[in-house]
C-alpha positions as CSV (number, residue, x, y, z in Angstrom):
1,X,-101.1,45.9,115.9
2,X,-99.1,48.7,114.5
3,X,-100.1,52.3,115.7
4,X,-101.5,53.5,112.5
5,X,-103.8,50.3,112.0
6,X,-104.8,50.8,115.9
7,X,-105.2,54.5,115.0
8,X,-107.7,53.6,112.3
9,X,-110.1,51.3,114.1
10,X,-110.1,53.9,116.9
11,X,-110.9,56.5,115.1
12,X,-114.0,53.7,113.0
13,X,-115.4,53.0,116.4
14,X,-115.2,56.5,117.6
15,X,-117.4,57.2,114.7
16,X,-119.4,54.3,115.3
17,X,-120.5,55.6,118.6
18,X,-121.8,58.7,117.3
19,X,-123.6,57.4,114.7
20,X,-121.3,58.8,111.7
21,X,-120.6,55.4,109.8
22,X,-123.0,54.6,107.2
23,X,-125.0,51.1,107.0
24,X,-122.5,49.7,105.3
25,X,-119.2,50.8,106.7
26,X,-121.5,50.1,110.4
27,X,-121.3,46.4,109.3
28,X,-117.9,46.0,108.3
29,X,-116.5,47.4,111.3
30,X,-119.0,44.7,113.4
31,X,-117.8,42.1,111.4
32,X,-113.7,43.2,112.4
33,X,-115.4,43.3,115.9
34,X,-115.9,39.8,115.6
35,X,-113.3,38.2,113.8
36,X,-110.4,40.4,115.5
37,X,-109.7,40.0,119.5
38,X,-107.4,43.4,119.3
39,X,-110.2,45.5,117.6
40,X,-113.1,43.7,119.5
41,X,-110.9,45.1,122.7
42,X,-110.7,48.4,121.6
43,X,-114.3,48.4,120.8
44,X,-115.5,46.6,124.0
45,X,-112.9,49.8,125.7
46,X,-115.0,52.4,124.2
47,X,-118.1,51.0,125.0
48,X,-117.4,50.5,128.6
49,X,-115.7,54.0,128.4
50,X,-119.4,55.8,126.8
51,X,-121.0,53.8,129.5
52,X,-119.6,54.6,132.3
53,X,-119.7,58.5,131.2
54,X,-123.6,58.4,130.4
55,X,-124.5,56.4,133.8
56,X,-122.0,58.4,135.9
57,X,-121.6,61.9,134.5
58,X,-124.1,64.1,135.6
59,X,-125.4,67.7,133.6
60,X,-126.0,70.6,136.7
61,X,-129.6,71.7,136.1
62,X,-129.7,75.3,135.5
63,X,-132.8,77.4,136.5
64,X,-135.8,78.4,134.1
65,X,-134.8,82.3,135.4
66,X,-131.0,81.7,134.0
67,X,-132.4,80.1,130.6
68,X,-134.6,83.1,130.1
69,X,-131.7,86.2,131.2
70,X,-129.4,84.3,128.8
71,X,-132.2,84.6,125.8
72,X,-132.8,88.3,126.8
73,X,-129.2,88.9,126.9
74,X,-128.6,87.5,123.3
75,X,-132.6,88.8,122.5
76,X,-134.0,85.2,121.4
77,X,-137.3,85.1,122.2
């Protein structure tokens, strides 16, 4: 696949993941999935990838007290 093309269907299942294609462009790019074993790999890469962040990557809890002297200090109430 020639790094422009690879570039491209990166960059479409990238978008995919965050829920920027629309309906249409969702299903072409599922249909590519299917029918191609290069973009079906880099698909299935990204996937694993997202996975692996959201069950293994976890956010520090911060306090109710820090929440509340960061609103003061920028006066949201």
């Amino acid at each position: 696949m020639e790094n422009s093309k690879h570039n491209e269907i990166q960059n479409r299942v990238s978008l995919y993941f965050d829920n920027a294609l629309a309906d249409s462009e969702r299903q072409e790019l599922l249909s590519q999935v299917d029918c191609d074993p290069k973009c079906s790999k880099i698909f299935q890469k990204e996937q694993n990838y997202r996975n692996f962040i959201k069950n293994n990557i976890t956010r520090p809890t911060v306090s109710s007290d820090l929440i509340k002297s960061i609103k003061d200090s920028i006066n949201i109430r």
